[in-house]
N, C-alpha and C positions, 0 to 999 in steps of 0.2 A: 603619241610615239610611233603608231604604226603609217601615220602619213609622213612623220618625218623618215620614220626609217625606208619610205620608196622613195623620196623626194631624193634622200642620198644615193639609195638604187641605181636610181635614173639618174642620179650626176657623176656616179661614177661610169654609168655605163658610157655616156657622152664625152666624157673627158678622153675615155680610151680610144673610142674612135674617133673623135679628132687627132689625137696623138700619134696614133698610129697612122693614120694617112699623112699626118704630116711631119714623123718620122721615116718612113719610107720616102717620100718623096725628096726630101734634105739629103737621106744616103745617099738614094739612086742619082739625083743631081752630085753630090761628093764624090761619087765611087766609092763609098764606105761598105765594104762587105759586111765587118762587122753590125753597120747598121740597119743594115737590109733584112739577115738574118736575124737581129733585134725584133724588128719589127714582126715578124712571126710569133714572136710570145705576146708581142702587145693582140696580134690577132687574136690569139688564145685567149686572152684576159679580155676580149669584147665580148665572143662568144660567154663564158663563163659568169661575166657580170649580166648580159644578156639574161641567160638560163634563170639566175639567181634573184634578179629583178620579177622576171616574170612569176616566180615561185612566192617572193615576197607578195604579189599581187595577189595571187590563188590565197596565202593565208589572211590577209586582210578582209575579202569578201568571206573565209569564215568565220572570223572574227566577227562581223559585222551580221549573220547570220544566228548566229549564239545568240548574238544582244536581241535579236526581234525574237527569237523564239524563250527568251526567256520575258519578255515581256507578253507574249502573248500567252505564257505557262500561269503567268501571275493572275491571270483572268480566268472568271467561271468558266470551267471546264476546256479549260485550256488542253492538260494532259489527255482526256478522254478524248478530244478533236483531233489529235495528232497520235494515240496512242496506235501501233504495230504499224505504220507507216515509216520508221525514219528515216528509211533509203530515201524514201520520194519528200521528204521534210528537208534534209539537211543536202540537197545538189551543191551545196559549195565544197560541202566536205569532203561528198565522194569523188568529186574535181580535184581536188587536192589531193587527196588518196590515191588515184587513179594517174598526177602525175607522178606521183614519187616512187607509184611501183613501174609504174612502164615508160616514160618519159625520161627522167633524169637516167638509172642504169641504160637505156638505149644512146641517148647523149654521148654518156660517160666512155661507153662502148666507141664511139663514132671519134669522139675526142682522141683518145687511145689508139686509133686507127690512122687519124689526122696527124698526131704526133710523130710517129711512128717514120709514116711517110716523108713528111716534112723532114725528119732528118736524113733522110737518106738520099733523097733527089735534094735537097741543098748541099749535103757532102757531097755528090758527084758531082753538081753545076760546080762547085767552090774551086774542085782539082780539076776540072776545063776551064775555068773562065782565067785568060791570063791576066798575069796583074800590071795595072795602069797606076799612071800617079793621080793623084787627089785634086781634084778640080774647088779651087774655091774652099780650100780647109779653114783660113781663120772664120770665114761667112757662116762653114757648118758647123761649128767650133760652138758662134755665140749661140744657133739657133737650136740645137741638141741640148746645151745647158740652159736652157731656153722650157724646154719642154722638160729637162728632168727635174730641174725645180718647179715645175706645176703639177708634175707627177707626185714630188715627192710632198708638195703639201697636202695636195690631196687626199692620198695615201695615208699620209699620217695620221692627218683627221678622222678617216674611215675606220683604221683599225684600231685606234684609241676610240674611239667610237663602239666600235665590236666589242672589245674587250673588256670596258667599262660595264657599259649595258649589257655585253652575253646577246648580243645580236650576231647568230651563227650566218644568216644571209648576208652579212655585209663583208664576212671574211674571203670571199672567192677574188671580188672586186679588188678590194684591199691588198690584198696580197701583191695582185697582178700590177697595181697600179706601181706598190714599192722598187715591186721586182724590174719595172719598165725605166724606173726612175734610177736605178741601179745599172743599170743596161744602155741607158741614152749618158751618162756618167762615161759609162768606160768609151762609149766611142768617144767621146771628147779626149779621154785620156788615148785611146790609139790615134787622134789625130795629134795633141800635143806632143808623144813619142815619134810621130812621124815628123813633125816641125823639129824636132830634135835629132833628127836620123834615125832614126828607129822605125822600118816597116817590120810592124804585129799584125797586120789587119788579119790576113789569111788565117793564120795561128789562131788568134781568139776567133774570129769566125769558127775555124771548126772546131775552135771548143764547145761553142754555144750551142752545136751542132748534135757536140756528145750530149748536153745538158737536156735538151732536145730529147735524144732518145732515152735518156736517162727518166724525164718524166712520161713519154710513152710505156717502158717496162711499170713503173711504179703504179699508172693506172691500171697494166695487165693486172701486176698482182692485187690491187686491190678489189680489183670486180669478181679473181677468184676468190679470195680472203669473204667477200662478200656472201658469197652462194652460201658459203658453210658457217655465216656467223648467227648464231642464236637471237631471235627476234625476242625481244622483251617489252612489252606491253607500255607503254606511258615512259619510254624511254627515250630522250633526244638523241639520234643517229646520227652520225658524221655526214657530210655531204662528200657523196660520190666523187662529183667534180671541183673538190677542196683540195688541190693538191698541196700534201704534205712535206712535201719537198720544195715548190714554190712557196708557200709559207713558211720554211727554212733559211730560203735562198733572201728572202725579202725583210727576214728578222735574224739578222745574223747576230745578236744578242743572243738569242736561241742557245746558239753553240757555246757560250758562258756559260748557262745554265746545266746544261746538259753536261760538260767539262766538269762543272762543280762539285756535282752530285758524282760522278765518279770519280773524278781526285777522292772526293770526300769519304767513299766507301775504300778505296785502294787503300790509302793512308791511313784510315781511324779515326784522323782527326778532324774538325772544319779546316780544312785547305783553304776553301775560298774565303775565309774569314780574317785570311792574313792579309796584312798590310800589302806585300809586292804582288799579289791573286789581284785586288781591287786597283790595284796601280795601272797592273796592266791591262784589267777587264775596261777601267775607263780612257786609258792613253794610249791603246794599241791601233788605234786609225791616225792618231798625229803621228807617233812611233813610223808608220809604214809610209806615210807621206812623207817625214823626215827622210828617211832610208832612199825613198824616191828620187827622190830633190838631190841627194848627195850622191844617187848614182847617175841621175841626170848630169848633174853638176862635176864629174871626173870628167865625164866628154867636153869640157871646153878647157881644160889644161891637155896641154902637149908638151912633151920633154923632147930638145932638142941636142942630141948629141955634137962633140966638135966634128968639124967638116963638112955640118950639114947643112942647110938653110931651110927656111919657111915663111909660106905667102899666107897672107894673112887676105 
């Protein structure tokens, strides 16, 4: 399990940086703001799958350390051999140990820093850079829906993965990859809105932009939340660089959940247990592509008053 769980490590980490370069490069050839500024969270999620690969690695060599020193315990005078030595016995563990106190929070830190930045030199480039029309959109069109569906199998694999197994290293990846898959989606949708008359690009760029700074604050607070939480001995710990908000963003089922259980306390009763709660927990993405489609779809009726004419 522990080879497979770096094997997916490492496939997640590869898939993002190819994605990511070849997401940017598809904008930058489109002119797609939107997906330029995408590409920035795919960064993040290389770096993060990066960190968490490497960290899966650290635990593996002590796993594999355990198993020779418990074989070597089984043998005459094992314990006495290694007895008041274990610092200098177990070097994988205090490798491991050694990243997770100073390593990962300095990361976390630098990330939070990165973020931060990112948004705020992409919000000033966004309101200088004038806006051009779209070079080549049906082309970016297939090659973004292109990569969001290998994002999003990926993805899914990963975190059904995580979740099953309780494999907390595969959730950083996972997340990043959904959220990417999610992200290379909408620019197709701001190019299909533009094929329709519709320029959003700027608009959801500097949405993305807030989101952006939105998961820089959320790392501030939790490196401080950190300082002052109570260590507990043989306790599994959140990872630093798990952001809680991209694991939101990228399970938006989530927010059903979460909905539920406070319907459920507002009301008294199970809410979500009613018939129109599960109706809409499961039709609310066709519902909104419906609504889409039909407001796309007003833009090609014209009413033509007498006196007036129209070219077709």
């Amino acid at each position: 399990m522990e080879r497979n769980l770096q094997r997916n490590g490492l496939v997640n980490l590869i898939v993002l940086l190819l994605v990511t370069g070849a997401a940017w490069a598809v904008s930058r050839y489109a002119h797609l703001l939107t997906g330029q500024v995408a590409s920035v969270f795919l960064g993040l999620g290389v770096l993060a799958a990066a960190v968490s690969w490497f960290q899966m690695r650290l635990e593996d060599r002590e796993r594999l350390e355990k198993l020779e020193w418990d074989e070597l315990a089984k043998g005459r005078g094992g314990e006495a051999l290694f007895e008041g030595a274990e610092a200098d016995t177990f070097p994988a563990r205090r490798a491991r140990e050694q990243f997770e106190k100073y390593f990962v929070p300095g990361f976390s830190a630098l990330l939070c820093v990165a973020e931060g930045l990112a948004a705020f030199f992409l919000w000033r480039w966004l309101q200088k850079t004038p806006a051009s029309p779209f070079h080549q959109p049906l082309v970016a069109m297939g090659l973004l829906g292109l990569l969001a569906l290998v994002l999003f199998l990926v993805g899914k694999y990963s975190a059904g993965l995580a979740r099953l197994e309780n494999l907390r290293l595969l959730r950083p990846g996972a997340s990043y990859l959904l959220l990417g898959a999610y992200l290379c989606a909408l620019g197709v949708g701001d190019l299909v809105a533009y094929e329709a008359g519709f320029n959003w690009d700027r608009y959801l760029a500097l949405a993305l932009c807030v989101v952006l700074g939105l998961l820089s604050a959320e790392a501030l607070i939790t490196l401080v939340l950190e300082i002052y939480r109570p260590r507990v001995k043989g306790r599994v710990e959140h990872l630093l660089y798990d952001s809680r908000l991209v694991g939101l963003l990228s399970h938006p089922e989530g927010l059903f959940t979460t909905a539920a259980h406070v319907l459920d306390y507002q009301f008294g009763f199970k809410v979500s247990e009613t018939w129109f709660y599960r109706f809409l927990e499961k039709r609310l993405g066709g519902l909104l592509l419906l609504q889409l489609a039909v407001l796309l779809g007003s833009t090609c009726v014209v009413f033509i008053e007498p006196g007036e004419q129209a070219v077709v």
